[in-house]
Each structure stands twice: as C-alpha cells, then as structure tokens.
C-alpha positions in Angstrom: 0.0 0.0 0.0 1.3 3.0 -1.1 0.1 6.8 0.2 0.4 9.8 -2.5 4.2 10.4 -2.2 4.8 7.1 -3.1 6.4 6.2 0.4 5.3 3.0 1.6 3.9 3.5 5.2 3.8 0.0 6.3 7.8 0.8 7.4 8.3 3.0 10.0 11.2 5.4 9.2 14.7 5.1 10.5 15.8 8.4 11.3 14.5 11.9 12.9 14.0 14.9 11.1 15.2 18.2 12.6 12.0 19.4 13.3 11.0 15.8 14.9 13.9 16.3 17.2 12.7 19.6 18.5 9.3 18.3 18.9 10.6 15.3 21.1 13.2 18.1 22.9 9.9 20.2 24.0 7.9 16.8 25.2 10.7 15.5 27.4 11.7 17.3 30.6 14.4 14.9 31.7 17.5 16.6 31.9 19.4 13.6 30.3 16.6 13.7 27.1 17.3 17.2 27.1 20.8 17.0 26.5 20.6 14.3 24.2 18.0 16.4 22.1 20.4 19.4 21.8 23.2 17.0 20.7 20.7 16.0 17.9 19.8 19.3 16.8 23.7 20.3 16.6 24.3 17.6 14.7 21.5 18.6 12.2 23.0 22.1 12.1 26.5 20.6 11.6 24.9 18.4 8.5 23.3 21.3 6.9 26.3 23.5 7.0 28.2 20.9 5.5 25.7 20.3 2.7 25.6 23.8 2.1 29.9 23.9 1.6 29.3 20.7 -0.3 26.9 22.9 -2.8 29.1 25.6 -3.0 32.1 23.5 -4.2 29.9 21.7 -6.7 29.1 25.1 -8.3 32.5 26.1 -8.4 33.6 23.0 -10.1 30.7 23.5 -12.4 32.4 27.0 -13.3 35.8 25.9 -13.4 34.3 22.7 -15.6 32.4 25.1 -18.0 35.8 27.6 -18.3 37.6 24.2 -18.6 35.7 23.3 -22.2 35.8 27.1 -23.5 39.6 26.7 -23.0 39.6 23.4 -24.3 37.3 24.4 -27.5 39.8 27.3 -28.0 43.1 25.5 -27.9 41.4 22.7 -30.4 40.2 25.7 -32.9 44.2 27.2 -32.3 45.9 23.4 -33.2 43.5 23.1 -36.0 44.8 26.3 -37.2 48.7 25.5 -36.6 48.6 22.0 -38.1 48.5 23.1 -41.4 52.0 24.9 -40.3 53.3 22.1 -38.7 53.3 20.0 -41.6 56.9 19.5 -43.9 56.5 21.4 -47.0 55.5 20.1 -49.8 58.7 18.6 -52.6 59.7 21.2 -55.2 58.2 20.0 -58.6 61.1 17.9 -60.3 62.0 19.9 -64.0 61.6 17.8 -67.0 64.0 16.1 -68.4 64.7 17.3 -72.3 65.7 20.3 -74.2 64.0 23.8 -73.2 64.1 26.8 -75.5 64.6 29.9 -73.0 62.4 32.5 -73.5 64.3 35.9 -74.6 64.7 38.5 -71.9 63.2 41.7 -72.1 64.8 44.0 -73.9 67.7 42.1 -75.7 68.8 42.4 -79.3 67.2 38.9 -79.9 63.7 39.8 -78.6 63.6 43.3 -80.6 64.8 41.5 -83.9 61.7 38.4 -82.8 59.2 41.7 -82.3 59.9 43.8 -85.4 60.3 40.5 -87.5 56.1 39.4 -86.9 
C-alpha cells in the first residue's frame, strides 16, 4: 500500500528529522533527554552546513568545468589552425628532363629583332 508520495507506510522510518527532534526536545523534561535532544539538533546544524559547503564546491567546479571546455574548444580551434604549419612542405616540382628553348629577356637584341620581325 502505497500513500500519495509514493512512500510506503507499512515501514516505520529510520531516522529523525530536525524538526521531529525539537518536537521530542519540547515533550521530554528529563534533563538527560534534554541534552541528548540538543546533541541531535547540533548535529543537524552541523549536517546542513556541511551540505551547504558541499553545494558551493559543486558550483564552483561546475564554473571551473564550463571555463575548462571554453579553453579546451579554444586551444582545439588554435591546433586546427597550426597544423597546417606544422606540416613539412611540400617537394619542389622535379624539371623535366629534355631540351628547353629559354624565353628571350626583355629587352635584348634577340627579342627586338623576334618583335619587329612578326
């Protein structure tokens, strides 16, 4: 049998809340069930504190995670960019093998004589 928050309330529950302790601190009179209901509650305060420095770490690794993967996205996009200049450069083409006529150079006797002959 289950009731609406989906607890089943055949079990009792193990533990006190923080709010249960007070209330058995305020029935009690006994100085011993006094004292033992203030140790409670102190521990409760202690918990709470703890989960509260527990939360804060967990957001400041969040930041440092989300600077992390901006610095990590950056660094990627900057090694993409230098691979290309890492690389060996590329072999000179090889000339081909044979006779070449050499073009004339501007200006010579041989090139004014080619001109004025066409």
């Amino acid at each position: 049998m289950l009731n609406a928050q989906g607890a089943n309330i055949k079990h009792l529950p193990y533990a006190f809340t923080e709010r249960g302790s007070i209330m058995a601190a305020n029935v009690l009179n006994s100085p011993q069930a006094v004292a033992m209901s203030v140790f409670v509650i102190r521990a409760f305060v202690q918990q709470r504190e703890v989960l509260s420095v527990n939360d804060a770490i967990l957001k400041r690794l969040a930041e440092i995670d989300k600077t992390l993967l901006l610095h990590d996205s950056a660094l990627r996009d900057i090694y993409q960019k230098l691979l290309p200049l890492l690389q060996p450069p590329p072999d000179p083409p090889k000339p081909k093998i044979g006779f070449r006529e050499k073009s004339p150079r501007y200006g010579s006797k041989r090139s004014l004589l080619v001109q004025k002959t066409c």
